[in-house]
N, C-alpha and C positions, 0 to 999 in steps of 0.2 A: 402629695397631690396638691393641684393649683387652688384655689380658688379666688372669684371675685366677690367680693363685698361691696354690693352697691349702695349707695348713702340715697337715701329719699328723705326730702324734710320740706315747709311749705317755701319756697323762698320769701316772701315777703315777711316770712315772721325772721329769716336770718336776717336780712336786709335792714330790719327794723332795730336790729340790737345794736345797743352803742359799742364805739371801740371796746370800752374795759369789760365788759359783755363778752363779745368776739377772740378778744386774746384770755379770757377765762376758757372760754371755752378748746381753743386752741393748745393751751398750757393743759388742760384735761386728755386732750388727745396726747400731745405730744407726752406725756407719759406714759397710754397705750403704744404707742410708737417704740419710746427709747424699751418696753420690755420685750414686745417682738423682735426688735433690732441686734438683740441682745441673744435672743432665741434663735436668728438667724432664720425668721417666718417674714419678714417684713418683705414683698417686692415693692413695686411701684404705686404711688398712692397720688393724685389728685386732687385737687379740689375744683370743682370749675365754675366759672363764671357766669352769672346770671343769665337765663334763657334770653332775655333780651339781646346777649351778645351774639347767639346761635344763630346758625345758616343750616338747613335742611335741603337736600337733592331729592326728591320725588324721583323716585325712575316708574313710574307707572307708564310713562309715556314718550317718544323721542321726538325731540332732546329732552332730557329729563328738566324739571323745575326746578330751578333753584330761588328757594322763599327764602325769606326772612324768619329764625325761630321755628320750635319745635311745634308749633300748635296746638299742644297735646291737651285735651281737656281734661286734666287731673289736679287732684287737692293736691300731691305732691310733688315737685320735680325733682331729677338726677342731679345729687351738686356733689357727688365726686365718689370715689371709687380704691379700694384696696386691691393689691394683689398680694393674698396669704400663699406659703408653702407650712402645711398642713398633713397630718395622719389621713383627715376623716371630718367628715361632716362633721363630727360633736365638736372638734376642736376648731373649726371655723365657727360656727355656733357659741362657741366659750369666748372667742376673738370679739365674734359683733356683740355677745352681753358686755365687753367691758366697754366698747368703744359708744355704746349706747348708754351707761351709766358716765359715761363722761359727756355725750350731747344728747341729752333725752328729746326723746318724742320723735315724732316719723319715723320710719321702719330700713330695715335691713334685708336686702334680698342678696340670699348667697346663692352662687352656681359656680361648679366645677369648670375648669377652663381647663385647655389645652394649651400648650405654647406653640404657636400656629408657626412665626415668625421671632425667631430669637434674636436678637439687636447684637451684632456683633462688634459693639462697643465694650471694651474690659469691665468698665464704672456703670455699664447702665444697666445690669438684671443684679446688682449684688442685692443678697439676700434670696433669689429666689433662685431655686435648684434647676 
């Protein structure tokens, strides 16, 4: 089974951490990584770039709006995202405890996904069934 692992954490507390900060923390992941990899659970993974960089389309209305940035008025924002292949909830659950003791603080929201559209590129879903 799919699932998404979404990353929430404050950006401005990442933003604030110096280089050897950031690649500690990276080198923590990337060891989460190389074990799922290994596991053959790892799909596609993210990290994304400050909501400052973000564009949002409103379709409440036509033509829809297109702002600048997510607006969203939360302590957290989205800064990137896993795709597990997984048993079971517990074992997505066991995925986001390691990948949270490698970048503590802010939260982890998992949901089961479907694979809607599959990239029929050889190289681009390796890892994920």
């Amino acid at each position: 089974m799919l699932y998404a692992i979404l990353c929430y954490k404050d950006e401005d507390v990442v933003a604030a951490w110096s280089a050897a900060e950031d690649e500690a923390v990276m080198e923590r992941l990337g060891q989460v990584h190389e074990q799922l990899e290994r596991r053959g659970q790892l799909g596609p993974s993210l990290r994304l770039l400050p909501t400052t960089a973000a564009t949002t389309l409103r379709k409440a209305s036509e033509p829809p709006l297109v702002i600048d940035g997510p607006f969203a008025e939360t302590k957290e924002q989205l800064l990137g995202f896993y795709v597990v292949d997984v048993a079971d909830l517990d074992e997505a659950l066991a995925i986001a405890r390691d990948l949270a003791g490698a970048n503590p603080g802010g939260a982890y929201e998992l949901r089961p996904v479907l694979l809607y559209n599959p990239d029929p590129r050889p190289t681009a879903a390796a890892g994920v069934k």
